[in-house]
Every structure is written in C-alpha cells, then in structure tokens.
C-alpha positions as CSV (number, residue, x, y, z in Angstrom):
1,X,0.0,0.0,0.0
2,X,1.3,3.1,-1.1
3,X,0.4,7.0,-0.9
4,X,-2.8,6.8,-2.5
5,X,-4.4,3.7,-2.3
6,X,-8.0,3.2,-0.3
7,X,-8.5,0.9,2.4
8,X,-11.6,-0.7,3.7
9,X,-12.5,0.3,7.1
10,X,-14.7,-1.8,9.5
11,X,-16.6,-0.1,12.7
12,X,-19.9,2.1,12.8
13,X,-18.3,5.0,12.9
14,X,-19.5,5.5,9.1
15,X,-16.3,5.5,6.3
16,X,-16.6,2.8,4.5
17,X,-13.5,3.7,2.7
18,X,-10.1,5.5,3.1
19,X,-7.6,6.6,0.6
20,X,-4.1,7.2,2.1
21,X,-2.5,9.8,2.7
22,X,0.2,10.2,5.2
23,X,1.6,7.4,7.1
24,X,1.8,8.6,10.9
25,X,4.2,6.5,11.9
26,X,6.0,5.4,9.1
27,X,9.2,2.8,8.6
28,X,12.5,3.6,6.8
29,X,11.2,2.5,3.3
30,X,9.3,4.8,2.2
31,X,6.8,2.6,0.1
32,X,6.9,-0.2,2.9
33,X,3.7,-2.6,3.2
34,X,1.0,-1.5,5.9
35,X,1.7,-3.6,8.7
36,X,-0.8,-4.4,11.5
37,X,-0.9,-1.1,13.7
38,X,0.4,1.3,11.4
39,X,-1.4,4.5,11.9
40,X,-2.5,6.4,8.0
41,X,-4.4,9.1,7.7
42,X,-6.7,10.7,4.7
43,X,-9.7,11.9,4.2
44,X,-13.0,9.6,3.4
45,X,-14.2,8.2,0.1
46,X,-17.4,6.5,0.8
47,X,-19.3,6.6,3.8
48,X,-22.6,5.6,5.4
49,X,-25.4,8.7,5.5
50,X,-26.1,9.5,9.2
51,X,-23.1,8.7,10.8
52,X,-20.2,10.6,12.8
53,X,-17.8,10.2,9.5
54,X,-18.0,12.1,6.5
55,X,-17.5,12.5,3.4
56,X,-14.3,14.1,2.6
57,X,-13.2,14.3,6.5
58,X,-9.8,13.9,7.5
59,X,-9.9,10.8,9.8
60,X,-7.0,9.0,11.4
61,X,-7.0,4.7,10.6
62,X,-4.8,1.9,12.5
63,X,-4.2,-1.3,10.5
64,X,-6.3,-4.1,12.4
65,X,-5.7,-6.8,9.2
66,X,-3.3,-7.1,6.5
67,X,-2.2,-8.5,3.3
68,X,1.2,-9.2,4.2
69,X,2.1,-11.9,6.0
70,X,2.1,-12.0,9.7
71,X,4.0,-14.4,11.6
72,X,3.7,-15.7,15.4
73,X,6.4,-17.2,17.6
74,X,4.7,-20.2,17.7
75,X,5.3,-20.8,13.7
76,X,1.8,-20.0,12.0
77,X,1.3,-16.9,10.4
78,X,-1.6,-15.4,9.1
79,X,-2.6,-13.7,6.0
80,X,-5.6,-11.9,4.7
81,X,-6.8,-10.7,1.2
82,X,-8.0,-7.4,2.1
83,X,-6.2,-4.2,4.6
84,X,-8.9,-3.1,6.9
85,X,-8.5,-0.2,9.5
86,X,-9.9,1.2,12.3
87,X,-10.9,4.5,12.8
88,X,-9.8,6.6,15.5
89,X,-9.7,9.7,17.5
90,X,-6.8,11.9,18.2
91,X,-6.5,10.7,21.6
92,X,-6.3,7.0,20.3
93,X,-9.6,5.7,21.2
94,X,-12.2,4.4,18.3
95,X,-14.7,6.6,16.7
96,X,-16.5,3.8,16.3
97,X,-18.0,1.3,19.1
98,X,-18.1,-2.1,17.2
99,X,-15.5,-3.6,15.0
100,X,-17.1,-5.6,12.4
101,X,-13.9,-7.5,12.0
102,X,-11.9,-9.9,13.8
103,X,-8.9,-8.5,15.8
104,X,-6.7,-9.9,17.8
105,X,-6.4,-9.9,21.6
106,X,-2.7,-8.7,22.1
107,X,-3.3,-6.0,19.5
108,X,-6.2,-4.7,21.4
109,X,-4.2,-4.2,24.7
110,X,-1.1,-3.0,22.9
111,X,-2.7,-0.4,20.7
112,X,-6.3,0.6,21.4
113,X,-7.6,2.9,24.8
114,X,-10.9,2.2,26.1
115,X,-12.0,6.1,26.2
C-alpha cells in the first residue's frame, strides 16, 4: 500500500473507505507494506449517510488486518486478502463502538484505549 491507495474500514463510525495519505508513523522504506498497527491518515471516500464520518473528513486509521504476512512465535502466520483499518480519535480511542472484523487480543491491549 502506497500514498494513494483506499482501504476498507470496518466499525460504525460510518467510512466505508479511506484513501491514504500520510503514514503517521512510518518505517525507513518509504513505500513499505501497511503492517498491523500502522497509523494512516486521509480523508473519506465513501461513507454511510447518518453517521459521525463524513464525506471528505480527515480521519486517522490503524491497520487491524493485512495482506502481508504475519507471523507468530509459535510458527503460524496469518494472511488476509484485504487491509482493513480502524478508525480513531486523536486521543487513540475508536470513533466507532463495534469492529465488524476480527482482531486480535494482544493487538487490542497494545494499541487501542478504552476512552
């Protein structure tokens, strides 16, 4: 994923899609894969009518599931066909208060705040 690209994003806060930006916290390689918990920002490109997202807001996303490959200590990795994000606040915490996707328990703790 690159400047440019949209990802899907998966919570009722109401984007349905993201195109990217600006990588908040970005690697050394400067077109690296998104990783799970990068941080991206950019504004929305589809979004659900009612909602506290947007159209054309500027929203910040962390990378809940990814294309590349991600491996455990334990010797199975996992890999998905689709990067989906979360959005969030500037304080860290969701926008949204479901995740209609599956995320993982020591990503929760690490790098999502319960305010």
């Amino acid at each position: 994923m690159i400047k440019g690209s949209v990802i899907a994003v998966r919570d009722n806060s109401g984007a349905k899609r993201v195109k990217i930006l600006h990588m908040l916290y970005k690697r050394r390689n400067r077109n690296a894969r998104l990783k799970l918990g990068d941080v991206v920002n950019g504004p929305v490109k589809r979004h659900k009518k009612s909602r506290k997202v947007k159209k054309k807001d500027r929203v910040i996303v962390i990378i809940v599931i990814s294309k590349h490959k991600m491996f455990y200590l334990d010797g199975v990795f996992l890999m998905y066909n689709l990067t989906i994000g979360v959005t969030l606040k500037p304080n860290n915490a969701p926008i949204g208060t479901r995740f209609k996707t599956p995320v993982s328990r020591h990503f929760k703790k690490d790098h999502l705040k319960d305010k």
